[in-house]
MARLOMI-391148 format. One record per residue (C-alpha): residue in one letter; x, y, z. Coordinates in steps of 0.1 Angstrom, whole numbers, plus 5000, padded with zeros to 4 digits. Layout:
BEGIN
AXYZ/...
END
This chain:
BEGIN
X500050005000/X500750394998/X499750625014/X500650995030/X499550905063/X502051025094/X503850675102/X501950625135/X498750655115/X499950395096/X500850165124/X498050175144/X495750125109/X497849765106/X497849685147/X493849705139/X494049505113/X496049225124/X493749185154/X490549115129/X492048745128/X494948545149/X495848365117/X496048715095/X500148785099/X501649095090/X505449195083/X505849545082/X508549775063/X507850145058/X510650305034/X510650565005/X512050254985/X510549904991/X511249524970/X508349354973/X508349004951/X510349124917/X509549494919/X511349784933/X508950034944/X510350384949/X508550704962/X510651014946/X508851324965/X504951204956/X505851014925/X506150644925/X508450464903/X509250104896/X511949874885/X512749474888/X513849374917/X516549054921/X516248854946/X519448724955/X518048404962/X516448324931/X517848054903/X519148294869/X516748114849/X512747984845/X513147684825/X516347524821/X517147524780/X517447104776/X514247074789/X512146864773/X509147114769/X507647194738/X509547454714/X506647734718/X506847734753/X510547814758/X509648134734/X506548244752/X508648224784/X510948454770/X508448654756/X505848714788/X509048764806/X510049084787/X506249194785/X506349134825/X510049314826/X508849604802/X505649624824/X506949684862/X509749914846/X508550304851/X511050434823/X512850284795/X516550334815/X514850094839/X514249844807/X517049894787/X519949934813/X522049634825/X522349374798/X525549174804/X525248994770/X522749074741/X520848704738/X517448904747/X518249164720/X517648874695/X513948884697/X512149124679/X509349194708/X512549314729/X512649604709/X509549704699/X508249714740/X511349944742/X509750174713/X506550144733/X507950274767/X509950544748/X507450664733/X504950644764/X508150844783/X508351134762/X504251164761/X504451174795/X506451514794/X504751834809/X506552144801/X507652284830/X507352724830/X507952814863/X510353034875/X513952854880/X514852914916/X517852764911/X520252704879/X523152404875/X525452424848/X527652124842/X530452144820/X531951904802/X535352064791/X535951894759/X533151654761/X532151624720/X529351374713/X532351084707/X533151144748/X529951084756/X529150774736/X532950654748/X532450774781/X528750584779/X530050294775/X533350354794/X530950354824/X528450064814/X531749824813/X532649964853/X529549814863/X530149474845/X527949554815/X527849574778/X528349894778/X526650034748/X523350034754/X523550154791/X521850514802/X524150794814/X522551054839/X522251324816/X520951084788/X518451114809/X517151464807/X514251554791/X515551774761/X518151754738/X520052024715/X523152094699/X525352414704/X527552544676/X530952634695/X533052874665/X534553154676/X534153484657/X537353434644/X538253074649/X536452804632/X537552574660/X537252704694/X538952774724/X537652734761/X538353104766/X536353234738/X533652944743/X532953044778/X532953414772/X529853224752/X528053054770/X528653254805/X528153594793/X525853584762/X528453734734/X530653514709/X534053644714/X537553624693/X539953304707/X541553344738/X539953634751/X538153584786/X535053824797/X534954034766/X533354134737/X534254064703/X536254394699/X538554304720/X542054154702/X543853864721/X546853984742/X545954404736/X545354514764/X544054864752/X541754644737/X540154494763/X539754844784/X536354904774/X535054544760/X534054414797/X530554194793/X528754094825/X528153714829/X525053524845/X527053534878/X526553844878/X523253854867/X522153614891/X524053804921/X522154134918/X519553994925/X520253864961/X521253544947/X523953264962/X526653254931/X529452944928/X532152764908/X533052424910/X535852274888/X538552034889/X541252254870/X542452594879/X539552824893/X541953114872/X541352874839/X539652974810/X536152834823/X535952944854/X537653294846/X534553404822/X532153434849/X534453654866/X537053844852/X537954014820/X541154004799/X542253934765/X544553644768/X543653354790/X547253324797/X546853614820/X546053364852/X548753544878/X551553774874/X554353534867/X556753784842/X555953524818/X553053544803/X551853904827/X554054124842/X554854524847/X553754584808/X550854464813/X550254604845/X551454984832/X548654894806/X546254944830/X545054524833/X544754294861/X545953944862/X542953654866/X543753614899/X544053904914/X540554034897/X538953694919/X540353874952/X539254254946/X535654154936/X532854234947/X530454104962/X532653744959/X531953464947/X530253264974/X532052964968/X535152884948/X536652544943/X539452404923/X542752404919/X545952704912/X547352784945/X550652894931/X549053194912/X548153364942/X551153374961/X554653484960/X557053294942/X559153314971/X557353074991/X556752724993/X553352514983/X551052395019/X550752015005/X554351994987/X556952195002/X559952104975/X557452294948/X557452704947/X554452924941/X554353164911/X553753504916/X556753794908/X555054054922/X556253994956/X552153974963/X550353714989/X546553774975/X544753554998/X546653755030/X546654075018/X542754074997/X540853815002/X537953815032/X536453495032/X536953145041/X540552985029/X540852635025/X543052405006/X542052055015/X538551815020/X539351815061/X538852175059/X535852175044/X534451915058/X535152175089/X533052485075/X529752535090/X526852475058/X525352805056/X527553055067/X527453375048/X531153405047/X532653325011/X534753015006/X537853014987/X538852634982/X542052584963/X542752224968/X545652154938/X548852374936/X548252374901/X545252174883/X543551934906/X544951514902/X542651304878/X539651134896/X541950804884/X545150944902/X543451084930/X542050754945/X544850564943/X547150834955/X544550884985/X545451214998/X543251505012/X541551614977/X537951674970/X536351444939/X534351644916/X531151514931/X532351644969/X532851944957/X529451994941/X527251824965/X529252024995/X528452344975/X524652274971/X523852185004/X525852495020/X523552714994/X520352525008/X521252595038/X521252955039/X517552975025/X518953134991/X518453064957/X521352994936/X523252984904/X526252724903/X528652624879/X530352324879/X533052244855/X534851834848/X538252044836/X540151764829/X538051524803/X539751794785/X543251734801/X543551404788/X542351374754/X544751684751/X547651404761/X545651114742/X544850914771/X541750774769/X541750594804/X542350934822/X539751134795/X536850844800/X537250794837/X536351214840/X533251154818/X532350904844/X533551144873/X531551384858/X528051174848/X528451024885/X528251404903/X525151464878/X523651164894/X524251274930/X523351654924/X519451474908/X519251244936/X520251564965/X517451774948/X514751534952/X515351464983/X515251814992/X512151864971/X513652134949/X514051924912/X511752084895/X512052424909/X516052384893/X516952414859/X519652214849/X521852164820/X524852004806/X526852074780/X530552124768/X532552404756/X534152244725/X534851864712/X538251664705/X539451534677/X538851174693/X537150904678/X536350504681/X535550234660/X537049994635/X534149754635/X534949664673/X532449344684/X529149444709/X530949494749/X534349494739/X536749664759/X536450084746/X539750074760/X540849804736/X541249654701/X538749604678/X537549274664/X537149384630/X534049154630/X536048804630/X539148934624/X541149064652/X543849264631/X543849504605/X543249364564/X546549564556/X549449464580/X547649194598/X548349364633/X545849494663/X543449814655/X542950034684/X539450114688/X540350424699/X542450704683/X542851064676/X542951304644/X546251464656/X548551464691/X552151354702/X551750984693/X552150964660/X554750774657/X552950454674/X554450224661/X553049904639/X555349694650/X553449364662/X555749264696/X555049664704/X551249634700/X550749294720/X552849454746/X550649784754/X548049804783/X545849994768/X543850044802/X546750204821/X547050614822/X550250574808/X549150454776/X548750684747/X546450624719/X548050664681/X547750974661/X547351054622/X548651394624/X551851554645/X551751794671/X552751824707/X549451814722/X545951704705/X543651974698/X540452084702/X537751974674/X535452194658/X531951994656/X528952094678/X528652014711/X525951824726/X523352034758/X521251824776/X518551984802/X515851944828/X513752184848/X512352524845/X512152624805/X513952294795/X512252314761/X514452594751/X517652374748/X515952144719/X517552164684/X520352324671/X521752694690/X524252884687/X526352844720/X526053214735/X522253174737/X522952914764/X523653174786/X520153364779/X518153054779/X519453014817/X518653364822/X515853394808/X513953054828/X514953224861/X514153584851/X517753714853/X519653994834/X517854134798/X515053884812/X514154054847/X510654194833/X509853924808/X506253814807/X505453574839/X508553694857/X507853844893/X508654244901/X511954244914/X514554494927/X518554514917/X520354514953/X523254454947/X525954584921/X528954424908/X532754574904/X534554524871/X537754484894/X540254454863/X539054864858/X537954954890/X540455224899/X539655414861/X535655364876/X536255514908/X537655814889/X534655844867/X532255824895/X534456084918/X534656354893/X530456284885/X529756324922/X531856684923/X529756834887/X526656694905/X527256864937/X528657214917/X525157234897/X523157144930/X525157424945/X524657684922/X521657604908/X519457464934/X520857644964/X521258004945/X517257964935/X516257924973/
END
């Protein structure tokens, strides 16, 4: 039974019932998730779901197959058994996920139930229009449609499956698109450029970070008046909790769009490398120290780049034999920053959910260690996913709505150094804190009151293939249906491989090929084309979404309206008076900290003309 009776109710409704008859028995188990015979029943906030349940005790089969039964029965067992399957399932990931082999694909009922429940699933869709409370961007740095399939089955083959025909979290969401990811004057992007895009609503040239498209990559005259706002800032006028999450640099190219403005994406600290005093004189800020003078901060700020905020002079906390970066003899977390500092999980597990104080978490001296790396290395790092759900539930807490970005950097890292191990096990990183974040929202009864969406900046040129057999490794070689070795030299085809990058000179020799283990980090997949590190590829990019205005991610979109879209669905920014939104008041404004001492200027000599006409023109009159 269900019901939304108080649990006492409930009890004392069964103790009633029992007594009716001595021979009535009654086990009793009150849960949000219950296995009763072979269903799961599951009550997500008010809606009940089912799946088929195991029991662990059960035989893996109904009838064994040397059985002596007539022909028709063996196929009608097989048959009500997917119609029974297809029936207690609430939703075709329930159906379709979890095959270990592909025997039950071979009947033709298999599939067409699956049509049946997909198409049941997307009837079942009610466009949501309320007002996002809330807005989650996930971003997949790097993550092209060929990472998700990879990393689809990448994660499938984890749990022991197939792989292929297994359900990812954001598979999941209710609307699909695809973003076109030029810049206006790259036809293959950069991350800079990309998230100038999709973070502050303007398509911008390569490299540049927070700026419009007149602003010319490394000119820092420029840049001096190109500044665009981003929906960070948008979203923190209007009383609104604000946050990054990422796993490389919190200065990188991603992060640094919602925040800070320059024209090369180099420009992460002053290191007299890539910034110094020329840059300085010019009248620009580095990355970093724009994240210290803003304000209002950021409320919370995770990832990784300790170095660029202090002096080079000084050692790293977690590795003392390594140096920090700056050259400007500046400590910016001492001297600036007036928040929370923190550069391990301890720490954080420390800080009290809900405080009003910004947090500042910089857990890596430079980018944060692969999800691979860090749990075997076991130190004091924060996965992706602790980051995130630590994030969410300290923004709950305080009562606030909220706007949160949260960035898998390093999918990106390593299909930049053609390892697939370290690229796909991010992707699964990545889906997994998606998972949690769904799951955290239901339970707090705020899923659909949150838009989210998922998407990437920009692809790689990676690929798979080669006519590889169903569930084998994605890791691996391919089959080449029968044949496990290439029609040309008669040697092993990697399933995976990449357009360009710095192993192209794999060789083809066969003692080589049988030697590789193609699931270590180590390995690196071949290359067609030389260069030092794989590139970027210029394709569109896949956005998924759920929630609030969901429906306006669906087909094809160029990748700055992303940032409108998400705007627009919680009433931020241009969209503050749209039809349906709610009256409400700026309170807060936000410092371009890069220009703030020219501002202060502007605004000083405006206050003394105002106050020289009042004087002789108000005051003279009375």
């Amino acid at each position: 039974m269900t019901t939304n009776l108080p649990k006492d109710e409930i009890l004392k409704v069964l103790d009633e019932t029992i007594k009716t008859d001595s021979n009535i028995k009654i086990t009793t188990t009150i849960s949000q998730s219950l296995d009763y015979l072979n269903v799961t029943i599951q009550d997500n906030n008010g809606d009940l779901k089912t799946s088929i349940y195991h029991k662990s005790a059960s035989e893996p089969y109904i009838l064994p197959y040397e059985s002596d039964h007539p022909r028709d029965v063996h196929v009608n067992i097989i048959n009500n058994a997917l119609l029974r399957a297809a029936r207690m399932c609430s939703t075709v990931e329930d159906f379709g996920c979890g095959r270990v082999n592909w025997a039950v694909e071979q009947d033709p009922s298999f599939w067409r139930e699956q049509a049946r429940i997909s198409i049941e699933e997307v009837l079942k869709i009610h466009e949501n229009t309320r007002i996002a409370k809330n807005v989650i961007l996930f971003l997949g740095d790097g993550m092209g449609i060929s990472t998700v399939t990879a990393g689809r089955i990448r994660k499938g083959q984890i749990k022991g499956e197939l792989g292929e025909d297994f359900i990812t979290e954001m598979e999941q969401f209710t609307h699909l698109g695809l973003a076109k990811t030029y810049n206006i004057d790259h036809q293959t992007p950069d991350s800079a450029a990309t998230a100038t895009a999709y973070l502050c609503g303007v398509k911008a040239q390569l490299g540049t970070v927070g700026l419009d498209g007149r602003a010319k990559r490394t000119n820092c005259s420029s840049s001096l008046d190109a500044n665009v706002t981003s929906i960070i800032d948008w979203a923190q006028q209007l009383g609104n909790k604000v946050g990054i999450v990422t796993t490389a640099r919190i200065t990188h190219a991603t992060p640094a769009a919602g925040y800070a403005h320059v024209p090369e994406r180099n420009w992460e600290g002053y290191d007299s490398q890539y910034f110094g005093a020329k840059e300085s004189e010019q009248g620009c800020l580095d990355v970093a120290h724009q994240l210290v003078l803003r304000s209002p901060p950021i409320d919370i700020m995770f990832g990784g780049g300790r170095r660029l905020f202090y002096p080079n002079t000084t050692r790293d906390f977690e590795n003392s034999t390594l140096f920090n970066s700056r050259t400007d003899n500046q400590s910016l977390i001492d001297t600036y920053w007036r928040g929370h500092f923190i550069w391990n999980k301890t720490e954080m597990n420390k800080i009290k959910l809900g405080s009003s104080t910004p947090i500042l978490g910089l857990f890596g001296r430079d980018h944060m260690h692969y999800e691979t790396d860090r749990i075997i290395n076991g130190n004091d790092e924060p996965s992706l996913s602790e980051m995130t759900i630590f994030a969410i539930e300290h923004f709950l807490k305080t009562n606030q709505n909220f706007f949160l970005l949260i960035e898998g950097g390093k999918i990106d890292h390593g299909h930049h150094e053609t390892r697939p191990r370290y690229a796909l096990d991010e992707y699964v990183e990545f889906d997994n804190t998606i998972g949690k974040v769904k799951q955290l929202l239901k339970e707090k009864g705020i899923f659909d009151d949150t838009l989210l969406v998922v998407t990437a900046d920009h692809s790689h040129v990676f690929t798979f293939g080669a006519y590889s057999s169903r569930g084998s490794n994605i890791l691996g070689f391919s089959s080449l249906e029968r044949f496990n070795v290439s029609d040309v030299d008669k040697l092993p085809i990697n399933i995976i491989s990449y357009g360009n990058g710095p192993n192209f000179h794999a060789s083809r020799d066969a003692s080589y090929l049988y030697s590789l283990d193609t699931n270590s980090t180590k390995y690196l997949a071949p290359t067609a084309l030389p260069m030092k590190a794989e590139t970027h590829a210029g394709e569109d990019v896949p956005v998924y979404a759920q929630g609030p205005w969901s429906r306006l991610f669906s087909g094809t979109m160029e990748q700055h309206t992303i940032a409108h879209k998400m705007a627009y669905a919680a009433c931020w920014g241009d969209y503050i008076n749209r039809d349906g939104c709610k009256s409400k008041v700026i309170t807060k404004s936000i410092s371009n900290s890069s220009h703030s001492n020219r501002s202060f200027i502007f605004t000083e000599i405006f206050i003394l003309i105002f106050s020289y006409f009042y004087f002789f023109f108000v005051l003279a009159t009375k």
